[in-house]
N, C-alpha and C positions, 0 to 999 in steps of 0.2 A: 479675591475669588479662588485664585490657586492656593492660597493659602488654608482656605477653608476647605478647600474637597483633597487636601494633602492630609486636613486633620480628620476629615469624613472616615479615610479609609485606615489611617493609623487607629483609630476608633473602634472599624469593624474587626479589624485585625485583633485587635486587645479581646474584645469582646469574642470573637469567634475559639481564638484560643489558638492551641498549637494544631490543631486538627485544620484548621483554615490555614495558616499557614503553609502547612503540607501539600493543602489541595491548590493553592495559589502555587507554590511549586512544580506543581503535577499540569498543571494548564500552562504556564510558562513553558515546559519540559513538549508535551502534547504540540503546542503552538511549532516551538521550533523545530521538532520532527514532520509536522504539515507541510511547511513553508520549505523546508528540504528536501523532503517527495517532489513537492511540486516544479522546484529547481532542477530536480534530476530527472522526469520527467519530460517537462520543458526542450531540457537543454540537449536530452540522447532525440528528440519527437517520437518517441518509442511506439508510439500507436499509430504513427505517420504510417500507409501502405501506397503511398502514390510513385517512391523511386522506387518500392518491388516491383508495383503489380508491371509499372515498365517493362523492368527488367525480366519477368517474366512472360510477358508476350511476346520480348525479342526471341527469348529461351526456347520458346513455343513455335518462333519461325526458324529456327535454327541461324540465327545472328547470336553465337554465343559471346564472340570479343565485346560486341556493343550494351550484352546485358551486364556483364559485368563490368564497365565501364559507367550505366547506368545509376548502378548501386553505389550509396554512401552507407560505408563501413562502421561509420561511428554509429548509426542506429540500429540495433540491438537485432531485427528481424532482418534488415540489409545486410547484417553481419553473416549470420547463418546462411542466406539463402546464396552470400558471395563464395561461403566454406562450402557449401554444396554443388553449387557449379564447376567452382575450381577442379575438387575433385573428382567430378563425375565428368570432366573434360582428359585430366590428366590420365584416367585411370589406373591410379598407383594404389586403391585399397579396391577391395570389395564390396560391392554395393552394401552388403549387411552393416562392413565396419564402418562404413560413411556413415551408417544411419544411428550406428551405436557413437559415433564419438561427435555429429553432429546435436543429439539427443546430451552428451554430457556439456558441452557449449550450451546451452538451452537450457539447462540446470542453473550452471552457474550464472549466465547471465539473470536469469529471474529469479535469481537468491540475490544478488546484486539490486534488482530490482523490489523484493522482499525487504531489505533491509531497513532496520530501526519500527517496521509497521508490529512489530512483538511487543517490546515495548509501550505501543500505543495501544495496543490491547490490551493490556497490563495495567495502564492508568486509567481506561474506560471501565474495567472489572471494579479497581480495587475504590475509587472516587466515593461511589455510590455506600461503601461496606464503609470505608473511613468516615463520613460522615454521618452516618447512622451509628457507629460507635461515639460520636462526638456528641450524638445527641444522646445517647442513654447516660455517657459520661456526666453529662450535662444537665437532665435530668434526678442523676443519684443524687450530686451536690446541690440540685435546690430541694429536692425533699430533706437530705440533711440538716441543708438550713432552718425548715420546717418544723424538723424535729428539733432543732436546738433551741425554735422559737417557743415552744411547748405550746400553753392555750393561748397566747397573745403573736396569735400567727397573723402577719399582713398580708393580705391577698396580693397586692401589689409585687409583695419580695417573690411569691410563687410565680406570678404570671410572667414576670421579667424574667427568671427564672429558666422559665420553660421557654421562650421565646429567642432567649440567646440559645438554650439546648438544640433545639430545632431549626434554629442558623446553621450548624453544619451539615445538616440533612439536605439545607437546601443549593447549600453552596456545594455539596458533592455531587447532588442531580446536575446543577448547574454545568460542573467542569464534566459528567459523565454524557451528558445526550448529545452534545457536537461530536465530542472526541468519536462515540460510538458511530456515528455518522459519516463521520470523516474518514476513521479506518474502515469502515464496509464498500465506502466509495473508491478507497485507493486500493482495496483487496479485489476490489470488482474491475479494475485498471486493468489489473496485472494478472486476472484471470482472461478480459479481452489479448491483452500481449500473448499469452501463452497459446490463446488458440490461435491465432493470428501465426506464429511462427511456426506453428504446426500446420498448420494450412498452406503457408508460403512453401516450404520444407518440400513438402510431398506435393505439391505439383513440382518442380522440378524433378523429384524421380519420376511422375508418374510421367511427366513431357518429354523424358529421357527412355522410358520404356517404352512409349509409344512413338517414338524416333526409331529404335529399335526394329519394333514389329513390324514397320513402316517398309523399312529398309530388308527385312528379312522377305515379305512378300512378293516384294519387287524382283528380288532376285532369285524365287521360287516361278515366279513368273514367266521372268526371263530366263531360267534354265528347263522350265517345260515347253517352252517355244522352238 
């Protein structure tokens, strides 16, 4: 039985051509970039908000050692929201520069997180166009043949013909509607992550300025008294 679907697919291969070949490539290529998202992914919980949103309701009662003790560093939004506490503890930049150089960590990491999904764009575009070249390819050489046959044309030579032509048409839809699929879902990941760390971000200034104003009133308070 292995034997036979080993020869099934050496079969289809011959038959498809070098155009199938390519797109077999291109889904192998597609596959192992999926499977690596989903590992890095996984392994940062990048979408995880449950050791922030902690950490920032400590932030919010003003237990700042405990929020950042809170925070795991290795995920991506706990990473920023811990460089933002830090700093807005320490006060060694200016609120603006916190905001600019917590904004360039935010970059890099979700280009980090961006990575390889270009690529996969790339194999979803081009799947579709290769295979529809594979079929006109494929196509030319059985009217050739057509024409070589002059008036003792077999139907049979055309229709087979056209039917392997039109195998790479279908094998590039094939390898193009996951793939397209797959990148919209992991570009839609990583669009949740970005707002997400924008959102974490700015409540700690905004819990920081309303600490602030807090404390400013108080002591307008107590100096009108």
């Amino acid at each position: 039985m292995d034997d036979l679907v080993k020869q099934q697919i050496i079969d289809f291969l011959q038959v498809g051509g070098p155009v199938v070949w390519i797109l077999m490539v291109f889904s192998v290529v597609a596959l192992t970039i999926v499977l690596l998202k989903l590992w890095q992914f996984s392994s940062l919980r990048a979408e995880s908000l449950k050791t922030s949103n902690q950490a920032l309701a400590l932030w919010r009662s003003g237990d700042k050692e405990k929020a950042l003790e809170t925070l795991q560093q290795k995920r991506p939004i706990d990473a920023l929201v811990a460089f933002s506490m830090e700093s807005m503890t320490a006060n060694r930049l200016h609120v603006d520069l916190i905001r600019e150089e917590v904004e360039r960590r935010a970059m890099n990491l979700l280009g980090q997180l961006r990575a390889y999904l270009r690529p996969l764009e790339i194999i979803a575009t081009l799947s579709p166009l290769l295979g529809l070249l594979g079929t006109v390819l494929g196509m030319i050489t059985a009217f050739q043949q057509m024409e070589g046959a002059g008036s003792q044309v077999d139907p049979s030579v055309l229709s087979g013909g056209i039917w392997q032509a039109l195998l790479t048409t279908a094998v590039g839809l094939a390898v193009a509607i996951p793939v397209v699929s797959l990148h919209s879902w992991l570009e839609r990941k990583v669009e949740r992550i970005a707002h997400n760390m924008n959102d974490a971000v700015t409540q700690v200034f905004t819990a920081q300025s309303a600490g602030s104003l807090k404390d400013e009133a108080q002591k307008e308070v107590l100096h009108a008294a």
